[in-house]
Structure formats: C-alpha cells, structure tokens
N, C-alpha and C positions, 0 to 999 in steps of 0.2 A: 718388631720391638727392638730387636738385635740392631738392625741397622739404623732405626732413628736414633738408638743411645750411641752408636757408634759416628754419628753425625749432628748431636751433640757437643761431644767433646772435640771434633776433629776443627785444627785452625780453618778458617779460609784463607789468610791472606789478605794482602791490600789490595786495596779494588782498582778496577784499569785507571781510575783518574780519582785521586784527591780532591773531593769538591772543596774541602775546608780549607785547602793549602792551595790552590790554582782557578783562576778565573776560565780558564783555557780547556775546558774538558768539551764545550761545545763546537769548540774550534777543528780545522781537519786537523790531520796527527800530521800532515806537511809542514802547517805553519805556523805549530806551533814553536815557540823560542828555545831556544837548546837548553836557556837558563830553566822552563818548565818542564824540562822531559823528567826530570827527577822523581814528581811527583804522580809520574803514571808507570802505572806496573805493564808492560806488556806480555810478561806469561801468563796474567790473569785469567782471558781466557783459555788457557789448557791448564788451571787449576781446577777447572769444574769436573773434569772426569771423574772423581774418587766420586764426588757425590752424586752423580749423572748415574753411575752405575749400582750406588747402591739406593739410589730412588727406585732404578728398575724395580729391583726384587722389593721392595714396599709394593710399589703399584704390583707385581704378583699375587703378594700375600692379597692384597684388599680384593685383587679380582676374582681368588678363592672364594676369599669371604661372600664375595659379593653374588658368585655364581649361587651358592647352598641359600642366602636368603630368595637370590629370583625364583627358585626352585620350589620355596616353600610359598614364595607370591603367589607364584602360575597355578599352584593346586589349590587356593583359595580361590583365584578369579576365576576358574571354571566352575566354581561352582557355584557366582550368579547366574541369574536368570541372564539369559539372552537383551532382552531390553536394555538391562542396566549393567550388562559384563563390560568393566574397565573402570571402574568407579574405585574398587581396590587397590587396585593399581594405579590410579590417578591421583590417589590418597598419599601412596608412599612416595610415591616424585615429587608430591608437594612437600611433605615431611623431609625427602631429604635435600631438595634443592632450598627449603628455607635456613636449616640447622649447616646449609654452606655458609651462610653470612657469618658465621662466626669467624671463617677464618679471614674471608674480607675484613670485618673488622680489625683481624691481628695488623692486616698489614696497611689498613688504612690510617691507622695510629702511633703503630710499632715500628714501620720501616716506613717515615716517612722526612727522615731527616737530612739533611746534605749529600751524603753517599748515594742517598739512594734517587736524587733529583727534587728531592722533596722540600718544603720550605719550613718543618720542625728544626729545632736547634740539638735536637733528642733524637735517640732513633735506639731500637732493639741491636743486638750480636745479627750476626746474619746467624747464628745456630740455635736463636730463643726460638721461633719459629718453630723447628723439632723439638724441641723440647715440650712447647706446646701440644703440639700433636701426640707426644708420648704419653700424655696424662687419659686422655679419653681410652689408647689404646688397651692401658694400666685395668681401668675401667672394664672394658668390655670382655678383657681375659677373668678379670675376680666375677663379672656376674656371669659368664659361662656359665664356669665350674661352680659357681654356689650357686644359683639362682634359675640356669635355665631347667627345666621340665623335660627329656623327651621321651616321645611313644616308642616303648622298643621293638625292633620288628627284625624280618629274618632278613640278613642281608641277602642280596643277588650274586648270583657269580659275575666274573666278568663275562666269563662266557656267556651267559645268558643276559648279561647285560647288553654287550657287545649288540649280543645279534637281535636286541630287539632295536636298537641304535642304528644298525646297519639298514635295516626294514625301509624306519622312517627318514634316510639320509637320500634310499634309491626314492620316496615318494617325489612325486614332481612338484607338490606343492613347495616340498622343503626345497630341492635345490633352483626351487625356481624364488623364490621369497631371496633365498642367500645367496644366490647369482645379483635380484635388484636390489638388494643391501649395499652389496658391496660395490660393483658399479656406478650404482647411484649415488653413493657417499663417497667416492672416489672424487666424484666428478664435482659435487657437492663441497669438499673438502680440500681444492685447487686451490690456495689462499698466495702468501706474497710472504717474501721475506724483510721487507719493507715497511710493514706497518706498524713495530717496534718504534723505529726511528722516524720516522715520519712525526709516530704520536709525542715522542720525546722530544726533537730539536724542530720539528714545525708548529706543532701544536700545540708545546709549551705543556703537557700532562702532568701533571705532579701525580707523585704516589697517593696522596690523600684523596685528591679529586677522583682521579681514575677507582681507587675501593670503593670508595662510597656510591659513585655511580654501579660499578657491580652488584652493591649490597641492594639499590635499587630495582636495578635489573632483574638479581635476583626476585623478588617479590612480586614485581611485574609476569616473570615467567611464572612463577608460583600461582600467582594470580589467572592467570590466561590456563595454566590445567584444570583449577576447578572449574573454570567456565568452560572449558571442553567437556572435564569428569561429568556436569551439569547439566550441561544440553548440546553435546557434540559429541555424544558415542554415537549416534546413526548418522551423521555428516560422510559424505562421499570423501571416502580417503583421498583416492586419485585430486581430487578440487581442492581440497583442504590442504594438501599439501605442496600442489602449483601456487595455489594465491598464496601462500606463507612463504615461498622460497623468491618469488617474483616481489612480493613487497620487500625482503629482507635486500635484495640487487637494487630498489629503486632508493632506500632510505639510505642504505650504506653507501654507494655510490655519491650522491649528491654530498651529503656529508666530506668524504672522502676527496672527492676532484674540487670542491670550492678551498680547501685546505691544498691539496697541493698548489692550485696555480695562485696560493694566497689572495684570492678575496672573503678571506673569512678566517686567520688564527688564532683560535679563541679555543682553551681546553675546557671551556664549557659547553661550549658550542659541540665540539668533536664528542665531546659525551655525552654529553645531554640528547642530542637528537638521536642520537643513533640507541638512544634507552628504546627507543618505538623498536628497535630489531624482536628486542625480546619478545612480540607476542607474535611476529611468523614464527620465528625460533620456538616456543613452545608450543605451539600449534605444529606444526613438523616433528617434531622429537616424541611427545605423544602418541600421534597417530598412526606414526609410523612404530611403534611399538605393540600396540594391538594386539596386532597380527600374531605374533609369536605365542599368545595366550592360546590363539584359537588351534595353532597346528602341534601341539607340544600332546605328548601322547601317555596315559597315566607308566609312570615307573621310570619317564625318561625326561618327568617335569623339568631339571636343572640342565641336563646335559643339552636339550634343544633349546632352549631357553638361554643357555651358555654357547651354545654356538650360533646363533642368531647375536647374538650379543658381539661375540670375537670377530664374527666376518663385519658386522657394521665398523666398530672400533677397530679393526686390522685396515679398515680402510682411510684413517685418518696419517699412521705414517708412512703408508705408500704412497696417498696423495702429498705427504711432505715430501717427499722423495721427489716426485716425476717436479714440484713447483721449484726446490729448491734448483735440482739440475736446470729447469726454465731459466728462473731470473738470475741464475750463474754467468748466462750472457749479457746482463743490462747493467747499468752502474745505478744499485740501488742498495751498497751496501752504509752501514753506519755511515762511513767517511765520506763518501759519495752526497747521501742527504745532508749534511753539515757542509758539504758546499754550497746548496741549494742553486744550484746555475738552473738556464734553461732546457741543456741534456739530458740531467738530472732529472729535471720535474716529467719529461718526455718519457724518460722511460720508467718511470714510477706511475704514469698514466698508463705506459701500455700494461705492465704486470698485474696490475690493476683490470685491464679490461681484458686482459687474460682470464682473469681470476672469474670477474662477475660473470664471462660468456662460458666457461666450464658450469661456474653455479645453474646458470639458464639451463645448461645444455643436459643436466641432471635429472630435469623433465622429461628428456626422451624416451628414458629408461621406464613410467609410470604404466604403461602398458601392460609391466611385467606385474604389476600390485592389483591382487583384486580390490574393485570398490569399497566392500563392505564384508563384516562378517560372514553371511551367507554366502556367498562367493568363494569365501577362502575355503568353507565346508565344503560344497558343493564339487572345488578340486581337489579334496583332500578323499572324499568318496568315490570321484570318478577319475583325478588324472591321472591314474595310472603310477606303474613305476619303470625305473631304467638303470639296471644297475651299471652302464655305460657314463650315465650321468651323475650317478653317485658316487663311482672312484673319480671321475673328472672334478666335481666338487673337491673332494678328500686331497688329491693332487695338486690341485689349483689353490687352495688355504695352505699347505705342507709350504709349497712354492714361494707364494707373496708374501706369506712371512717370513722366511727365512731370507728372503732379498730386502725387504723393509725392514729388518733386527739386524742384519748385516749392515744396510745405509747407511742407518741412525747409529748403529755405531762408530763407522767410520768417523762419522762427525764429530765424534767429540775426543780422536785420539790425533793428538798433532800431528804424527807420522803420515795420517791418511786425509786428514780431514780438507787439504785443497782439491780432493780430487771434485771432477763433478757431481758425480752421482753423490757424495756425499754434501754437496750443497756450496764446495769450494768453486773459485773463480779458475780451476784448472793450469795453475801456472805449476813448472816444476822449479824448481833451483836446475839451474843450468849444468852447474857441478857435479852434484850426484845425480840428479835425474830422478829427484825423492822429493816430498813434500817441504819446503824449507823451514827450519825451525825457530827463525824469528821472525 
C-alpha cells in the first residue's frame, strides 16, 4: 500500500515521443528532423527506475499474500477424493484469472489515448492506474482485521519447522518436480525482446484492441480450466501438456512470420488469432500445477506449495536474462523494427525461431513429470531421499536468483543497463569505458 500511494503521487514525466505534438514517433530516431527532437524526451527511459523498483516490493507483498492463501488452497484440495482432487483448485484460477479483466478493462479505456499509441482523444495520468489498484488493496486490509475468522492454533518453531521442510526438500519426488519446473519453464519461457515493437509499428496494435483481446483471452483461459477442472483431472499430464505447448509454437508462429515478412498487418489479425494460444496456455498452466497438491506434506502446506511456485516463476526472469543477452546480438531493437528493411525482418525471424525451438525443446524435460497422480504417490512413497540433492536444490534456487534479481536490475539503472547480460547491445562509451548516459 505504502508503495502504490507513493507511486501515486510521484510525476512520470513526458513520454519518449509526444504523440499529440509530432507525427514522427514511428520514425527511426536517425531521421527524425532536428526541428522534431524537441518533442521527444530521451531520458524517459531511465525515468522508469523509481517505479520499476518499487513495483518490485508490490509484486513481494502479493507474493506473501499469495503464498499463505495457496497454503490454505493445498489443505482443502487434499482433502478431495482422489477422482475429483483439483477441481478446488481449478475453481480459484478460474475466480482469479477472470476478476484479472478488470484491470484489462482499466487499460483498455483509460490508457488508450495518443501517448499511449492509442486512438482515444482521452486517456488516464499514467499514476490513475495505482491509484486504481490502491482501492481493492484498502479493501482487503479493512476485511482482514474486521471480517476474517481464524482457527487458533499452536504455532511451530522454526526449528521444527525447518526440519520437517528439510525432510521433504531431500524427498526425490520434490527436487525432482523443482528441477522440471524450472528447466522446463526456463526453456518454455525463451521469448524475444522484439515482440513489443513488432506488435506496435508492424502490426499497428492500438492499446484498446490489444485489452480487449486480453479481456477475451482471459475468459477463453478461464474457460478451458473448467473444462479441464470438468473432465481432464485423469488426462495424462506428460500428453496434455506436449499437445498444449506444440499447438501454442504452431498458432503463435504462423500469426507472428506472416506479420513480419508483411503478408498480413492487420492488429486484428495479430490478436485475434493468436486468442486460440489461450487454451494450450491454460491447458499447461493447470496441469502443470497439480502436482504440487499431491507432494505438499500436512504442516508444510504453504511452504511446498511456495517453492514449487518460486522455482516455476524464478524461471521466468532467468529466461529473460539468457534471451535478452541472445537478441543483444541481432538488430531487433525499437529503432531497428521502425526501419523495417530486409535485415531487420531476418533477424526478428531468426529470434523468433530461437524462441519457438527453446519452447519445443521444453518437452525434453517431461520425462522428469510423472503421468498422473498415482505416479507422483507412488514416488513420493518409494523414491527415496538424498540430502546431496536437497542442498544441490537449496544452492542452485539461492544461485539463479540472485543472478536473475542482479540482471533484471541491471537493466533498468543507466549506469549498467548497455551491458549484455542485462539485455544492452554491449557498446561502452569509448571515453570512460562505462555505460554512456545518453
């Protein structure tokens, strides 16, 4: 709450190009006329830090939050029947990926004005948004403290917290489940730095279009869990989530290469077809959640449950990390795509088929997933433990996230951010031999 009221009131600034004042914002920044540089700010981007950093600590708090409710999830969904365990938990994904459209809706009405590429005459502050979000926040602290109910019980020590955590960390089931999390969404999780601009100056996106297709999307996904919750908890994991990642390379693909080599740019087109992603996309993201109901051990509901969680989602900005240093080699950045030449288009084809052959290659790892429920029992009873593999886990998490929170921040402090590994084109200033600062 602290940080959204403090982002709130805090200015932005004017944005890298005056849509209302310059025709010229789609232009490269080479050639554009000296008479129009006026109307572009170029420290815009290194004014996002202030907020970049205290978005971090938001996304903390929520992940708090969010750990103590999966905790109180997991000890309801063990306690379906076997037939029907995940239905629970298919319930609240649907609850909460639907009650996302709300914020799609902010921005599919509220920022959709000239600044923001949009074709309203109107548009929200860029700091209504938080403001927005501060009201439900407001919310959910007054019905805590007046409203919630809880069971009071003896707490645990750490110590004996610890060490029943420590148990199920050496089981093999665990660090083999958080080994293919995280590998597999690594690999899963190879995207482009590319696809921002592409969808803006090839595909002609407007902010309105783009939410609304979200809000759809949304629903779509929404949709496709109850039909999982329904009649696809006994569905063979390992299948269900090859054919969901294989359709999601064949739709995005096609969509994706007919816009680049322009026989096709159309921002309805680019969104509209690619709404079909949404149901490999919740067809994977369920399934692959399961699993963690069935190895999560009474007393340490949240904590397993929360690091099943951390290693899948740690492996989203470590895969930003290895793609960024990738396409730091190719000319795919903004100013690049507003050229749009033939080099151009080459090498936003290759990052691209970087990307989709990682996504495929994320299959290899399914080995590592048992089938089905019984499977994941059946290693949780018989594989044994290794506490060689359970500090190796605990080291290897400690590890890749402190080099992925290091990256990611690199990237968004001028001083560092050309480097590569933070996603820079690796150029120094000749002079100092330091990042250059315009």
């Amino acid at each position: 709450m602290i940080c959204l009221s403090v982002m709130v009131f805090s200015p932005f600034g004017e944005p890298f190009c005056n849509r209302e004042k310059t025709k010229y914002c789609a232009t490269p920044l080479e050639k554009v006329p000296k008479s129009e540089l006026q109307y572009f700010n170029l420290s815009a981007p290194d004014n996002g830090t202030h907020f970049i950093l205290l978005s971090m600590f938001i996304a903390l708090g929520y992940v708090l939050a969010a750990s103590a409710s999966d905790a109180l999830l997991v000890e309801y969904a063990q306690r379906e029947p076997v037939a029907i365990r995940g239905r629970i938990q298919t319930a609240v994904y649907t609850v909460r990926t639907l009650t996302a459209i709300l914020a799609y809706l902010v921005t599919a009405f509220g920022l959709n004005g000239p600044n923001y590429a949009g074709s309203f005459s109107f548009a929200l502050s860029p700091n209504a948004p938080y403001g927005i979000c501060l009201v439900p926040c407001v919310l959910v602290v007054l019905s805590t403290v007046f409203l919630l109910v809880e069971k009071k019980t003896e707490p645990s020590s750490f110590a004996q917290w610890w060490g029943i955590f420590w148990e199920s960390l050496q089981s093999r089931v665990m660090w083999q489940i958080c080994f293919f999390r995280f590998v597999s969404n690594v690999f899963y999780g190879i995207s482009t730095t590319a696809g921002y601009p592409v969808a803006t100056y090839w595909a002609g996106v407007e902010p309105l279009n783009d939410s609304l297709m979200d809000v759809i999307g949304k629903m779509l996904f929404a949709g496709i869990l109850v039909v999982v919750g329904k009649w696809g908890l006994n569905w063979n994991w390992r299948w269900s989530i090859a054919a969901a990642t294989i359709g999601m390379v064949i739709i995005d693909g096609f969509v994706t290469y007919m816009v680049i080599w322009d026989v096709v740019r159309n921002q309805w087109f680019f969104t509209g077809v690619t709404l079909a992603e949404n149901i490999p996309g919740g067809i994977r993201f369920i399934v692959s959640t399961y699993v963690a109901v069935e190895i999560a051990d009474k007393g340490n509901e949240g904590a397993t449950y929360g690091l099943l969680s951390t290693v899948s989602n740690l492996a989203t900005p470590f895969a930003s990390m290895i793609y960024k240093y990738i396409n730091s080699y190719f000319k795919v950045r903004q100013n690049d795509v507003k050229s749009d030449t033939v080099e151009v288009r080459w090498d936003v084809t290759y990052v691209y088929l970087i990307s989709y052959g990682c996504n495929v290659g994320s299959l290899f790892w399914l080995f590592l997933l048992p089938p089905q429920k019984a499977e994941v029992q059946a290693l949780k009873a018989r594989g044994g433990k290794s506490k060689v593999a359970g500090l190796i886990l605990v080291v290897t998490f400690v590890t890749c996230l402190t080099f992925a929170v290091s990256s990611n921040i690199m990237s968004i402090f001028p001083s560092t951010k050309c480097y590569r590994i933070a996603g820079g084109n690796g150029v120094l200033d000749p002079k100092t031999g330091k990042c250059p600062l315009k």
